[in-house]
Structure formats: structure tokens, C-alpha cells
N, C-alpha and C positions, 0 to 999 in steps of 0.2 A: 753751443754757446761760443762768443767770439771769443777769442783770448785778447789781455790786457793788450802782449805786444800788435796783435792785428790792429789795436782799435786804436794806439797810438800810429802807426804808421800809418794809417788809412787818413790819417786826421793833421798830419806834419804839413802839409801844405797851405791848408787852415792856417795853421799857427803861425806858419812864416808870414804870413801876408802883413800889411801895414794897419795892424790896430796900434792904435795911442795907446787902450790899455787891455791887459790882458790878465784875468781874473780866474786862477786855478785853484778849485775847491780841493776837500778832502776829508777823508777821515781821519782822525787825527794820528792815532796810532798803527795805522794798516800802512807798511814797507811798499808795496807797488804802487800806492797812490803818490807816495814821493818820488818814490821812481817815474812814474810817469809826469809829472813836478818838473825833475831834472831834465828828461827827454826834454819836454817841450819847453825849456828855458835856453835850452841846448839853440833848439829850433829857432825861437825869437832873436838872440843874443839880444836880451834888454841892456837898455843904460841905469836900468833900476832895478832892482827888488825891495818890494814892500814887502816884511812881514807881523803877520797881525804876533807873532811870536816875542815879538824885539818891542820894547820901548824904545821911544826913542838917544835915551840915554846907554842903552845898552848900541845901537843900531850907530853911535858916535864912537863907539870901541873897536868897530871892525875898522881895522888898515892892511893896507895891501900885504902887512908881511906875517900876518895873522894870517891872512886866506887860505894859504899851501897848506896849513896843517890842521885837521880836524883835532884835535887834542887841545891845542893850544886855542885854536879860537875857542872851543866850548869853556876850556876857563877864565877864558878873557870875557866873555859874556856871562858869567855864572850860572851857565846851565842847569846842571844837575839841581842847581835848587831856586828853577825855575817853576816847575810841576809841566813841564811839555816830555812829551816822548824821547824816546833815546836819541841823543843826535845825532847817530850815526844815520839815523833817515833821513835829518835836512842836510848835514853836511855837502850831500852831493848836491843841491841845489845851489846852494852858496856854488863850488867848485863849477858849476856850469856856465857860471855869468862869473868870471873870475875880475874881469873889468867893470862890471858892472856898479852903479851906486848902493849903497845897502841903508831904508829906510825902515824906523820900527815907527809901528800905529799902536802899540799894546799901552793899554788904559792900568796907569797904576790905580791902588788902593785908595788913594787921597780922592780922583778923580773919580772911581767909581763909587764911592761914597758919597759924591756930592751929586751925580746923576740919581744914585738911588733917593737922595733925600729930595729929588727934581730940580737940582741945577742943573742945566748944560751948559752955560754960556761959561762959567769960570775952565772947565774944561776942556771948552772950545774955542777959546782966546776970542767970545765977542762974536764967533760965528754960529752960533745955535740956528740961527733963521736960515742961513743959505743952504744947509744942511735936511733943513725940513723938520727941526728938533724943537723947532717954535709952537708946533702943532701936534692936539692928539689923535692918536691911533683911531682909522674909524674903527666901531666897538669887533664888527667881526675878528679883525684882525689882532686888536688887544686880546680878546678872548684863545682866539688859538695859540699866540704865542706866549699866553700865561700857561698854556693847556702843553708846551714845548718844553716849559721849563720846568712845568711838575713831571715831565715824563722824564726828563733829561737829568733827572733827581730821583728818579727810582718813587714818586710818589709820596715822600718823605718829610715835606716841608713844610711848614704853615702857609697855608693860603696867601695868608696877607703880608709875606713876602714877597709874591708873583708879582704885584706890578712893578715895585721897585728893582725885581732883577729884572724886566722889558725894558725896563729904561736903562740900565748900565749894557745891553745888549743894544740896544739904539746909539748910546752913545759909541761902543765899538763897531757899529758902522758906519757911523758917521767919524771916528777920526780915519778909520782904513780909506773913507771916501777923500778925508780932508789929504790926510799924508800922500796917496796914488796923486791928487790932484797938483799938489805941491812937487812931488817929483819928477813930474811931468814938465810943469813949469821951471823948474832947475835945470832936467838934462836934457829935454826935448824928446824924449820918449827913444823908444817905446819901453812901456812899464809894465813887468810883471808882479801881482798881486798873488801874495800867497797866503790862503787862511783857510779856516773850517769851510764844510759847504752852507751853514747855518748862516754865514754873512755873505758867501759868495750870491745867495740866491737874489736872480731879478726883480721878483716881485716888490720886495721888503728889504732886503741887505743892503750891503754896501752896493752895489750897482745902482739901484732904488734914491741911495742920498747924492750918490754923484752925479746922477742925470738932473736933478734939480741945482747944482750948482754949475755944470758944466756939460747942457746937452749937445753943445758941437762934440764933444771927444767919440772916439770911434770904440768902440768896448766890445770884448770879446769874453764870455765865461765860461768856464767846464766846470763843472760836477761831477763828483764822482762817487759811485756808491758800489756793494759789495754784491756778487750772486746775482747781478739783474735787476735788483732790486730797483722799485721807481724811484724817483728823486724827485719831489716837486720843488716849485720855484722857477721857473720859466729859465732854464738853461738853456745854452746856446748847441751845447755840445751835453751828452753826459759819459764817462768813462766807468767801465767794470772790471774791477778783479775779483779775485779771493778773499773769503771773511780772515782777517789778521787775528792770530792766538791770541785770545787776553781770558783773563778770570771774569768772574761775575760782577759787573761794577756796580750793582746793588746791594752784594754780601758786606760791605761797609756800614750800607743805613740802617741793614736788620743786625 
């Protein structure tokens, strides 16, 4: 099996080259995939980071004299009662791109309430259509990613909640699309995107809404999954490590 650090080095060249934007998936709570996150942020030296992490309210809190201290930023953003992973895994990604602009795409409450109830446009400030958000899912595709989200719930959920979380999960791709897009056009690139690999994929995700808003930009994605394991979604790249310690995230629903 390759290791993580092979598969980052072998692949640093990639990364340096001139993509507009560059899209690095993960698992949310596994430490080498932010590690390799940082490496290759390292690599780019963006004028941006987008993360699907940060509202944009919180993403207006990072100043440069926040950045030096992982402690201080995480209370300056309210982390810990955020529900994301320890910060001490993105910290280092922040620290890699120390100049860099810092953009959040993360969809509050209000907003995904009003996708789940089938608004986009109040969401998307009027942009639902450049997006792709004007239109439905052909059925294959609604089907499997209602078939994503009762997996990704331990099986636990009523039915007929499914389509309304596909639509708050559209809309989280389509503002990571709208925000990448937007900071592109602020700082002239290049822009690194950091989120799940559930929005990173080509297919469907945010790559997927930004090509339909802006297919000249130059796009680059990695994936990253655990032991080998396949990854679908039409990645560019995909990266492996180690499965990260965690308990049973189903032992909640039973």
C-alpha cells in the first residue's frame, strides 16, 4: 500500500501548477487528511481559503493577528460549539496559507430551512439559476442521494425527510461554488476549497455547480478516503491514509 506521505509527494507538482481553483476533499474527522490539506495548501500558496467550515460571518472574524495562535483563533470563531472536529486538525491549514484571504460557504440554520422548505433563491441572493438550483435532480441521481443521506444517518430517519436534506445539501454546494467563485474574483486566485469529499465530488458537488456558472475556471479536486478504499465522484486525484479513531456514529440513533 502507498503511504499518505508517498502519495502527497508524488502529487506536489500537481498542486503547484496554475489551477484557479483547487478543491481538497476529506473525511471530516481523520488527522492525515488535514494534514495532507496543509501540505498541499503549503504547495499552492492560495490567495484564498474557502471553508465549507466557516460561515461567512464567522470567515469576517479571522484577522491577521488571530492567525498565529490556534487557541485564540478557535475562540474567535466559536469553535468548540461549532459540531466540526478538533481544531487542532484545521488549525494547520489556516497556518499554511498565513496571507492568505479566509472565505466561509457554511449554510446557516435560517438558510437551510428555507432550502429544505424549496427556497434557494432567498439563500442565494437571486442566484439559484446560475447555480443549477433552478432545476431537478434527474431521478437516478435524486434517488441515490436520498439513498446517501439515510446511510449517512445510520438508517434512522423518516423517509420523507430525504428530499428536503438533498436540497440543503445542493444548496451547500452551490454556495462553496458561489463563495470559490466570488474569491476568485476578489483576489485573483488561486483558490483553495476545503470541505467534505461528499461536496468535493465532480459529478454532483460543488465542482458540478461551478462549472455551470463559470466553465472557463481551471479546477483541480482530490478525494480522499481511508485503507484504499474507492471513492466515487469523478476525482481528479484521490489520496489514502489510515481509518482515524472514532466510536460508533450510529450508537446515538439506537
Amino acid at each position: 500500500m502507498r503511504s499518505l506521505a508517498f502519495a502527497i509527494f508524488s502529487t506536489l507538482s500537481c498542486a503547484a501548477s496554475a489551477q484557479d481553483i483547487s478543491v481538497l476533499g476529506e473525511v471530516h474527522d481523520n488527522p492525515a487528511h488535514h494534514a495532507a490539506q496543509a501540505e498541499r495548501v503549503t504547495a499552492i500558496a492560495p490567495a484564498a481559503l474557502v471553508f465549507e467550515m466557516l460561515t461567512p460571518e464567522q470567515a469576517a472574524r479571522v484577522t491577521p493577528e488571530l492567525r498565529g495562535d490556534a487557541e485564540t483563533l478557535a475562540k474567535a470563531l466559536d469553535w468548540d460549539n461549532s459540531g466540526w472536529p478538533d481544531f487542532a486538525m484545521y488549525y494547520p491549514i489556516f497556518a499554511a496559507a498565513p496571507d492568505a484571504r479566509i472565505y466561509g460557504a457554511g449554510v446557516g440554520r435560517e438558510e437551510a430551512r428555507a432550502a429544505m422548505e424549496g427556497g434557494f433563491d432567498g439563500p442565494m441572493g437571486g442566484e439559484a439559476a446560475r447555480f443549477g438550483l433552478d432545476r431537478p435532480l434527474p431521478e437516478d441521481q435524486q434517488e441515490a442521494r436520498e439513498a446517501l443521506q439515510m446511510e449517512a444517518h445510520c438508517n434512522a430517519i423518516p423517509e420523507d425527510m430525504l428530499p428536503g436534506m438533498v436540497r440543503i445539501q445542493r444548496l451547500r454546494d452551490a454556495m462553496l461554488a458561489r463563495t470559490a467563485l466570488r474569491a476568485h474574483e476578489e483576489t485573483g486566485g488561486p483558490v483553495v476549497v476545503i470541505t467534505g469529499n461528499g461536496h468535493a465530488r465532480r459529478d454532483w458537488g460543488m465542482p458540478a455547480a461551478l462549472a455551470l456558472a463559470a466553465p472557463e475556471l481551471d479546477l483541480h479536486v482530490v478525494g480522499q478516503t481511508e485503507n484504499e478504499m474507492p471513492l466515487v465522484g469523478g476525482f481528479d486525484e484521490v489520496l489514502s491514509a489510515p481509518p482515524a479513531q472514532r466510536d460508533d456514529p450510529c450508537a446515538a440513533f439506537r
